[in-house]
C-alpha positions in Angstrom: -105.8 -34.1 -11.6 -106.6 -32.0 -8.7 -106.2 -28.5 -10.8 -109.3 -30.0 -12.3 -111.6 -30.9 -9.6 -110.5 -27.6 -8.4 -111.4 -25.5 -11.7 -114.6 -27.6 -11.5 -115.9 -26.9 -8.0 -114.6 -23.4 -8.8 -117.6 -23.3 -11.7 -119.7 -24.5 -9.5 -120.5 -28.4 -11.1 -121.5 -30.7 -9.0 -124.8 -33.2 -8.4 -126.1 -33.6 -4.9 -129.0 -35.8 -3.5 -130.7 -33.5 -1.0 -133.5 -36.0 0.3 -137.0 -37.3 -0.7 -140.2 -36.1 -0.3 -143.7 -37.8 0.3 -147.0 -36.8 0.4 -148.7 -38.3 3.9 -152.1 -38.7 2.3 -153.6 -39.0 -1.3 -154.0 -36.2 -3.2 -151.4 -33.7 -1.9 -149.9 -30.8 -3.9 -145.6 -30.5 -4.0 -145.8 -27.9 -1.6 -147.7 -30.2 0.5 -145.5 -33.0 0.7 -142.9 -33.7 3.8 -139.8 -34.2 3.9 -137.6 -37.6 5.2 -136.5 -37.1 8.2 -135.4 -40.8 8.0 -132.7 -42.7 6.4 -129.5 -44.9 6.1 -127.0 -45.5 4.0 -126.6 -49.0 1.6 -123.6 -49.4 -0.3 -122.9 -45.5 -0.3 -126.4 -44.4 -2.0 -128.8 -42.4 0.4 -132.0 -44.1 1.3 -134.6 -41.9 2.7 -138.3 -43.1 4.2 -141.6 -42.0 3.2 -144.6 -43.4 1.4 -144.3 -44.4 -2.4 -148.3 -43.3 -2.6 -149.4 -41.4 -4.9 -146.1 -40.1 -5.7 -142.8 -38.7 -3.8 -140.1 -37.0 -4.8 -136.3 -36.8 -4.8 -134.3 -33.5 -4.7 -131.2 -33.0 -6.3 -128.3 -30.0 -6.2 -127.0 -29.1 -9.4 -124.4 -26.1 -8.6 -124.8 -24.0 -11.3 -127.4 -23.9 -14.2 -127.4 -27.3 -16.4 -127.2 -27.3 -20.0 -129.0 -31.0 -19.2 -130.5 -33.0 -16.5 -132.2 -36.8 -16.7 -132.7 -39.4 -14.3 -133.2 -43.6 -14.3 -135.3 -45.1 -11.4 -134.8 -48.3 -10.5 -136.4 -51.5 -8.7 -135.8 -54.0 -6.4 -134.6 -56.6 -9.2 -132.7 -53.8 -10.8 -135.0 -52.7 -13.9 -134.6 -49.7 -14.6 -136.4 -46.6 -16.6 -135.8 -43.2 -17.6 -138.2 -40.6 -15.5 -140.8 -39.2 -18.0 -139.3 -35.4 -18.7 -142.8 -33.9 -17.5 -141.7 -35.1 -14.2 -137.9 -33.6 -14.1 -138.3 -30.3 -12.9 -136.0 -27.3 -12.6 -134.9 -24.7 -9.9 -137.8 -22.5 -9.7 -140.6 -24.9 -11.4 -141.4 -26.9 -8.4 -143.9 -26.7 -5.3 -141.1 -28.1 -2.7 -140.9 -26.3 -0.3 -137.2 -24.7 0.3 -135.6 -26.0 -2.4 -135.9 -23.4 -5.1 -132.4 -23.8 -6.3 -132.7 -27.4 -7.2 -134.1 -29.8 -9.5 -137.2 -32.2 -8.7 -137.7 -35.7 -9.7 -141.1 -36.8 -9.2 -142.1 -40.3 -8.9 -146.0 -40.8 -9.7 -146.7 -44.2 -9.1 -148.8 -44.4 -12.6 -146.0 -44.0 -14.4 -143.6 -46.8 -12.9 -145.9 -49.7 -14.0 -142.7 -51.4 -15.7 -141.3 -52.1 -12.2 -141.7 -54.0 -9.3 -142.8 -51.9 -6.3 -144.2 -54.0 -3.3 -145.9 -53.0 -0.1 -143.3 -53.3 2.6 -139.5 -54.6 2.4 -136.7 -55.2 -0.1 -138.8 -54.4 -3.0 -140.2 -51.5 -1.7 -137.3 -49.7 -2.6 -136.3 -47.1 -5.7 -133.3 -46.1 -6.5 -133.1 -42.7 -8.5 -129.8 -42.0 -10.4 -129.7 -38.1 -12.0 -127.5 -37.2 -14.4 -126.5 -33.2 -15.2 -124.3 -31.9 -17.4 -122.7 -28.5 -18.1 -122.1 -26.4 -21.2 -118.2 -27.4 -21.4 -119.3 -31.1 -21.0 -118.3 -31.9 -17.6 -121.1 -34.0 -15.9 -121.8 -35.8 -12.9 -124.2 -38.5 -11.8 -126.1 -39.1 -8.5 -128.1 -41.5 -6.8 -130.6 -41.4 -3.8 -133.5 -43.4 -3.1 -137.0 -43.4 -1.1 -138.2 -46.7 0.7 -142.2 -47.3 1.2 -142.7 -47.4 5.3 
């Protein structure tokens, strides 16, 4: 067992939740938006703080280059969704700034209408869990999440 994780961090495979980005007014461009500076821990998933308006994003480490990458968002009441695809982007396809190297899940308010996203508290909470996986088939999941101040 441990000449495998070992052979596997040696390739480089793994998925980490960097943090979560917000834009601090309406209309902001990716390389616009800020990045949490703060967060806690529930139940071993990273919750980061920003706003939820118009959209934020969550930043994720893949390692080395993914054969694939998706992600699931879910609410309060834990429905869930996949992310839209035009809002999964790769190392190199993204305005945030610093974070060349990893992949970008955007979360655009229009396109979570399916789940329950309120103001302030509990249910102002989503939970993002990415998913990458690797040309010999190892994969690894991930969660992180951003919480509406």
């Amino acid at each position: 067992m441990l000449g495998c994780g070992l052979r596997q961090n040696m390739r480089n495979e793994f998925l980490s939740f960097r943090g979560a980005w917000f834009c601090d007014k309406s209309g902001c461009s990716e390389g616009e938006m800020q990045q949490s500076t703060r967060g806690t821990d529930e139940d071993g998933t990273r919750v980061m703080y920003g706003k939820l308006q118009p959209a934020s994003a969550l930043v994720f480490n893949a390692g080395a280059e993914v054969e694939t990458f998706s992600a699931t968002v879910a609410d309060c009441k834990g429905k869930s969704m996949p992310v839209p695809d035009d809002k999964l982007k790769g190392p190199g396809d993204h305005g945030i700034s610093g974070e060349s190297d990893s992949w970008v899940v955007i979360l655009d308010k229009g396109d979570l209408s399916d789940l329950k996203v309120e103001g302030s508290g509990k249910c102002s909470k989503l939970v993002v869990t990415a998913r990458a996986t690797w040309p010999k088939g190892t994969s690894y999941e991930d969660r992180g999440a951003i919480q509406a101040e």
